[in-house]
C-alpha positions as CSV (number, residue, x, y, z in Angstrom):
1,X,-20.6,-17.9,2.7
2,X,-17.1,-18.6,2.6
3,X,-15.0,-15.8,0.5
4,X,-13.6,-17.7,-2.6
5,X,-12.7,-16.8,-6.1
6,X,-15.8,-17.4,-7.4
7,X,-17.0,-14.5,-5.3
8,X,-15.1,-11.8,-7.1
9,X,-17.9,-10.2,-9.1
10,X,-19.7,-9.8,-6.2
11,X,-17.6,-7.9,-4.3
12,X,-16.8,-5.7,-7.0
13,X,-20.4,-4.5,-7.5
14,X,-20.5,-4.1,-3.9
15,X,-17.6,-1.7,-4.0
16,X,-19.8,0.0,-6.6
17,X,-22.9,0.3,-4.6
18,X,-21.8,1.3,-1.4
19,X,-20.6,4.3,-2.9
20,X,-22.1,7.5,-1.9
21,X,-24.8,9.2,-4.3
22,X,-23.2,12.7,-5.7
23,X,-26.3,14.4,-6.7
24,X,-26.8,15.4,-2.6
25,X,-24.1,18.2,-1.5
26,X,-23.4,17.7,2.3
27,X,-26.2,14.9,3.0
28,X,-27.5,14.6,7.0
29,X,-28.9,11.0,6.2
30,X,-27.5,7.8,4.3
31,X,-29.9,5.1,3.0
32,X,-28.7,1.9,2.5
33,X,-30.3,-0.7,0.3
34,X,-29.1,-4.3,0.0
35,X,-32.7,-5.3,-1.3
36,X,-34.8,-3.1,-3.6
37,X,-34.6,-2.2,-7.2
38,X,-31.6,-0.4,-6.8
39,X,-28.7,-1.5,-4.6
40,X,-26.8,0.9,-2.8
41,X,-26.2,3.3,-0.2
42,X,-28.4,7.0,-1.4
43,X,-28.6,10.4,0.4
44,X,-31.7,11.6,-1.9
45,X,-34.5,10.4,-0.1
46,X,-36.8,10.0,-3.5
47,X,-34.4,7.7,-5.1
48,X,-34.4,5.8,-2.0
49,X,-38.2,5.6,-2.3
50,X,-38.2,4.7,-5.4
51,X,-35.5,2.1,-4.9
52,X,-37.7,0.5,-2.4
53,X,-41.2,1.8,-2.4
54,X,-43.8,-1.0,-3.4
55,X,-40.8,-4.0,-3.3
56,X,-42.0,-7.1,-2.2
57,X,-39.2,-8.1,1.3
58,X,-37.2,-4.7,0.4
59,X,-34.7,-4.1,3.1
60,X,-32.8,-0.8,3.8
61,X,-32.1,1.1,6.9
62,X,-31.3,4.7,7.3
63,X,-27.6,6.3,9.0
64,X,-26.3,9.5,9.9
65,X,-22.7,8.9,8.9
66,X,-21.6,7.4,5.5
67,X,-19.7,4.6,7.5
68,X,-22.2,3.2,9.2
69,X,-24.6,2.6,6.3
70,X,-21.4,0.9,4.2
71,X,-21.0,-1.2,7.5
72,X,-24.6,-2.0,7.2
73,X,-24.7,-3.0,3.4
74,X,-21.6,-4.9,3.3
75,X,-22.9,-7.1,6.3
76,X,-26.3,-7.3,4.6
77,X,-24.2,-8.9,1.6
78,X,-22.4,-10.9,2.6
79,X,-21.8,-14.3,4.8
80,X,-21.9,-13.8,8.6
81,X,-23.6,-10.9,10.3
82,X,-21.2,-8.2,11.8
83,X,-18.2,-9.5,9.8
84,X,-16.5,-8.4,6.2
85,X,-16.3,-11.2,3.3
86,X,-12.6,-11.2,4.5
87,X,-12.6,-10.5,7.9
88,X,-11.8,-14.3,8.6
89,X,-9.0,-14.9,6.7
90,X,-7.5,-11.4,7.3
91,X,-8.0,-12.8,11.5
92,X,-5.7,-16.0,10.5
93,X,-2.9,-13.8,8.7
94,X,-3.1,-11.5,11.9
95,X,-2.5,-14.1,14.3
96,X,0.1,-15.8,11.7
97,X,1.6,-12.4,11.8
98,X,1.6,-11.3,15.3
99,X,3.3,-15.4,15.8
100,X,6.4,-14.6,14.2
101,X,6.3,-10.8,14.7
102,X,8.3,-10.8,17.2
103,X,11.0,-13.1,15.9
104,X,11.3,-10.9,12.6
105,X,11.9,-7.8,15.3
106,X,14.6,-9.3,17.1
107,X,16.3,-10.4,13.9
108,X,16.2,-6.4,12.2
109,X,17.3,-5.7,15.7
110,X,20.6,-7.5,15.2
111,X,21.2,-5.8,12.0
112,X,23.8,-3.2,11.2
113,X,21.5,0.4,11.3
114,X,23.9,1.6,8.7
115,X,22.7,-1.0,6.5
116,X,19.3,-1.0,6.3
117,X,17.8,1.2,3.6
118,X,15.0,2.9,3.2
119,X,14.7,3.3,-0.5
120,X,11.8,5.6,-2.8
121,X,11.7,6.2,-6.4
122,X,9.4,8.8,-8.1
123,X,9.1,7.5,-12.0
124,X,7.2,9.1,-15.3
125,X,4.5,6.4,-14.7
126,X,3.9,3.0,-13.9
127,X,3.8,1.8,-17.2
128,X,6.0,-0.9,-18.4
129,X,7.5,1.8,-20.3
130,X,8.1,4.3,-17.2
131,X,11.1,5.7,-16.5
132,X,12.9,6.4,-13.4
133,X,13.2,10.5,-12.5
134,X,14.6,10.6,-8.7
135,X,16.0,8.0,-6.6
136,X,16.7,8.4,-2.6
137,X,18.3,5.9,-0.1
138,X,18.7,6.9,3.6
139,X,20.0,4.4,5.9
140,X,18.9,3.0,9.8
141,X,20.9,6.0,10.8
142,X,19.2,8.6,9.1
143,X,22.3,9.2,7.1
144,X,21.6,10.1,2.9
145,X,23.5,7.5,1.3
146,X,22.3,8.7,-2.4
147,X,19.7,11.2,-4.0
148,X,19.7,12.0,-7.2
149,X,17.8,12.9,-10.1
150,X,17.6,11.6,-13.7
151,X,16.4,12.7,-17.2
152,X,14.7,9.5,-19.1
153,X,16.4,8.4,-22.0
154,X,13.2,7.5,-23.9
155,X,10.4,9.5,-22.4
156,X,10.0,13.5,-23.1
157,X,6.8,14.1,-21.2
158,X,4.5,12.6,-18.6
159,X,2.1,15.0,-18.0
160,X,-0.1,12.7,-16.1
161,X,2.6,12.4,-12.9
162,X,4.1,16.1,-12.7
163,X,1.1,17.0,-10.6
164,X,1.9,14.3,-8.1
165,X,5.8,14.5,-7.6
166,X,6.6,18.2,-9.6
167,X,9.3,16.8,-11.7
168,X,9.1,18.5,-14.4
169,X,11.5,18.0,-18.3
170,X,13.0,21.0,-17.4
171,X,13.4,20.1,-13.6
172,X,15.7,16.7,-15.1
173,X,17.1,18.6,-18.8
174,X,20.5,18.2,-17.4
175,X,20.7,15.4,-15.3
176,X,22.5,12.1,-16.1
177,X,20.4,9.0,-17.0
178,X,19.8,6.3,-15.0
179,X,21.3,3.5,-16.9
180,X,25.1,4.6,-16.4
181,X,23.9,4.8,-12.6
182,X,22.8,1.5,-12.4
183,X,26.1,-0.3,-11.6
184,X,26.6,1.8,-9.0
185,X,23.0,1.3,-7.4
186,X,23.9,-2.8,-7.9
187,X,26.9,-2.2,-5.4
188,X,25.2,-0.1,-2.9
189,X,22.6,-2.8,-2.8
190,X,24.9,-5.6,-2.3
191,X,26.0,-3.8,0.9
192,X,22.6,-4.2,2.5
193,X,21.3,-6.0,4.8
194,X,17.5,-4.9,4.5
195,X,15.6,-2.9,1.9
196,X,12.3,-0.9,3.2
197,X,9.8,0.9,1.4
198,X,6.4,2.1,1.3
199,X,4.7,0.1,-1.6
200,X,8.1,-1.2,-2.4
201,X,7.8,-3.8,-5.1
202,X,7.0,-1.0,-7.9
203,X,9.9,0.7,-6.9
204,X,11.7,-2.5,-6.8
205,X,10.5,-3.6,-10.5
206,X,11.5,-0.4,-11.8
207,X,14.7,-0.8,-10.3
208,X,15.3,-4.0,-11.6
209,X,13.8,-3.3,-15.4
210,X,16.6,-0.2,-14.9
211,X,19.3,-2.8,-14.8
212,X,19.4,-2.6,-10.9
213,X,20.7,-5.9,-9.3
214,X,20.0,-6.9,-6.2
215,X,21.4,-9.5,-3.9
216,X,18.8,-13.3,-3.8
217,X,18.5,-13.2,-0.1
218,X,18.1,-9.6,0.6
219,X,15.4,-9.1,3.0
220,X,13.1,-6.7,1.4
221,X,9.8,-5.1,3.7
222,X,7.0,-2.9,2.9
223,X,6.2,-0.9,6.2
224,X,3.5,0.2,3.9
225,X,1.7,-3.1,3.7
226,X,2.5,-3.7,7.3
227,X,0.3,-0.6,8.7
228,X,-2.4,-1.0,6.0
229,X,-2.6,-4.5,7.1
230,X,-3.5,-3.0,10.6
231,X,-5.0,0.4,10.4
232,X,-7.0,0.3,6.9
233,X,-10.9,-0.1,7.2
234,X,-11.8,-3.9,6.0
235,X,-13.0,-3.5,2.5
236,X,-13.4,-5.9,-0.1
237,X,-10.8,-5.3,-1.3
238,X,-8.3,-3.9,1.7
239,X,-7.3,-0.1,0.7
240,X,-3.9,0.6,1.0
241,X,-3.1,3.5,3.5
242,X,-1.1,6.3,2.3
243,X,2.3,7.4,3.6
244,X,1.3,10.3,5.0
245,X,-1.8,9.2,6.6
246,X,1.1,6.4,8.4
247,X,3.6,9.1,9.0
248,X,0.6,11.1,10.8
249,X,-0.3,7.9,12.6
250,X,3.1,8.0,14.1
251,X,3.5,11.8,14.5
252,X,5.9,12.8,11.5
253,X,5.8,16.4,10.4
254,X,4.4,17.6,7.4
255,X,6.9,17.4,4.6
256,X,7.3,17.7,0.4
257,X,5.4,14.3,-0.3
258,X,6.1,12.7,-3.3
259,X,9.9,14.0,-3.6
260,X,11.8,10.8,-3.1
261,X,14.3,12.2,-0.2
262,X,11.3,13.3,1.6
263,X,9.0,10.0,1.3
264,X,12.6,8.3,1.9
265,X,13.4,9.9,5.4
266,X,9.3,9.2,6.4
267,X,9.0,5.6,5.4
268,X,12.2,4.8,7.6
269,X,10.6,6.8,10.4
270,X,7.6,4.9,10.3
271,X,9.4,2.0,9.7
272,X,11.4,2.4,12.9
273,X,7.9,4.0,14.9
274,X,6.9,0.5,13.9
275,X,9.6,-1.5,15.6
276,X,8.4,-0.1,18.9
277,X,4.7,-0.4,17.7
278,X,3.1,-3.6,19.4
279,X,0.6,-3.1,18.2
280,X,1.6,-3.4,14.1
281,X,3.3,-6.6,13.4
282,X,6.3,-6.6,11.1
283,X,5.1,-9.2,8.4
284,X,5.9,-12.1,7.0
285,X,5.4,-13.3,4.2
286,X,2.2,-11.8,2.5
287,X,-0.2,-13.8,-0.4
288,X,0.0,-10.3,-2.2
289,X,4.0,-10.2,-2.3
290,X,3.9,-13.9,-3.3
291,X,2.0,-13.8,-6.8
292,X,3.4,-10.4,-8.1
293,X,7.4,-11.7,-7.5
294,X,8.4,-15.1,-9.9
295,X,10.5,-16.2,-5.8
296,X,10.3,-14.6,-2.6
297,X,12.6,-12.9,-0.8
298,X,14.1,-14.9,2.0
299,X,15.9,-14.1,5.3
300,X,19.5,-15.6,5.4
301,X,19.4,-19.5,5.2
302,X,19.8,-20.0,8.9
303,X,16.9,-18.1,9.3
304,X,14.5,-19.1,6.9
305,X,12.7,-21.4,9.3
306,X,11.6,-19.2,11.6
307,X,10.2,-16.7,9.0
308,X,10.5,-14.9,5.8
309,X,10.1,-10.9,4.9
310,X,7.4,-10.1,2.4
311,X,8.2,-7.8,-0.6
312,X,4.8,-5.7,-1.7
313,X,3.8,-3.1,-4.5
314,X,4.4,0.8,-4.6
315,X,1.4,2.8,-4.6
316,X,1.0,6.9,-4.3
317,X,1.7,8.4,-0.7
């Protein structure tokens, strides 16, 4: 079976059974069921029974580790044995990627270091009514070209994302909004010559909904879809690796995650880890970056040939 559209309800109750059963606290066995009266992966051996007990061509198999029996289903599931619904086309982007990896390297390489950015912003949600609370730019040279924070001009609470990035109302009472800011966020980004970020197209939409202007044919890269492209397990629907699991990758200290200086100063580290990395392509563009922007993001015009960055969407570190 070849993965197509028409697939999609499929895979998403797969992602539904191949999660673990809760009742069980620390489970020694996993049993996985892709035929029986239930589907799914259990660790209480009486459900499994009863899942497959007495079914006419029931098929299940039993694991030690949680991994191996989502392994199992998913290849029971779907298509070819011993590879994921989207194993195949993921291959084909690899190889597209790794193609023009190179060329994409040696062009960043030729790039002033001063003016490539590594940009985060920590918002009050990601709403289309979210407001921007902290922005942070370092540049190739691990120089702070801005940080500051903001108090929204609309929003009074957002009780939902303090936990995550500890801005609090009181933490922003006295800062300056963002909209008087904007202009000045519009020149810096005219002086760049790349734009990285971890999950950058949310941070990128804000900034743009914020009044923020940026330049047509700035280069814009996620170094987050990059390594996620690489190092995330093949799901359904590919997970999206965290910034600190990619800054552990590449052996970046523990720092104050979701303060926008912080996730700044370890997306350009990883970013520049993954320069060196031959093993993680930079990409081009993606399908992903594609549908969620109205245009993509091109390289200079003498350049566009050869290969385009991909812009991509900003998800929790």
């Amino acid at each position: 079976m070849n993965y197509d559209t028409g697939d999609k309800k499929r895979y998403i109750r797969a992602s539904r059974w191949a999660k673990p059963d809760p009742d069980v606290q620390n489970p020694t066995r996993y049993y996985a069921v892709s035929r029986g009266r239930r589907i799914g992966i259990f660790t209480d051996f009486a459900k499994y029974e009863r899942a497959t007990l007495g079914f006419k061509g029931a098929r299940s198999k039993s694991f030690k580790y949680y991994k191996q029996a989502r392994r199992w289903l998913y290849r029971e599931l779907f298509s070819k044995p011993g590879e994921y619904p989207l194993e195949s086309r993921q291959k084909k982007e690899l190889a597209r990627r790794r193609s023009l990896s190179s060329q994409v390297k040696d062009f960043i390489r030729t790039l002033d270091a001063g003016r490539i950015y590594a940009v985060d912003v920590e918002m009050t949600d990601l709403s289309a009514d979210g407001e921007i609370l902290q922005v942070s730019i370092v540049n190739g040279r691990n120089t702070v070209i801005y940080n500051q924070y903001f108090k929204p001009e609309h929003q009074t609470e957002w009780d939902d994302t303090v936990p995550i990035h500890h801005i609090t109302p009181e933490r922003v009472q006295n800062a300056p909004s963002f909209s008087s800011y904007a202009p000045l966020f519009s020149r810096l980004f005219a002086q760049a010559q790349l734009v990285v970020g971890y999950n950058t197209m949310q941070d990128v939409r804000m900034l743009r909904h914020s009044g923020v202007v940026f330049p047509p044919a700035l280069p814009i890269l996620d170094a987050g879809e990059a390594y996620s492209f690489i190092h995330s397990e093949h799901q359904p629907v590919r997970s999206y690796a965290k910034l600190k699991d990619c800054a552990a990758h590449y052996g970046y200290g523990e720092t104050l995650w979701h303060d926008s200086l912080a996730d700044a100063a370890a997306t350009l580290y990883c970013f520049q880890a993954m320069m060196d990395d031959e093993t993680t392509p930079i990409p081009a563009v993606s399908r992903q970056s594609l549908r969620q922007t109205k245009r993509p993001l091109l390289l200079p015009k003498r350049q566009k040939r050869a290969y385009r960055i991909s812009v991509s969407v900003k998800h929790g570190s």
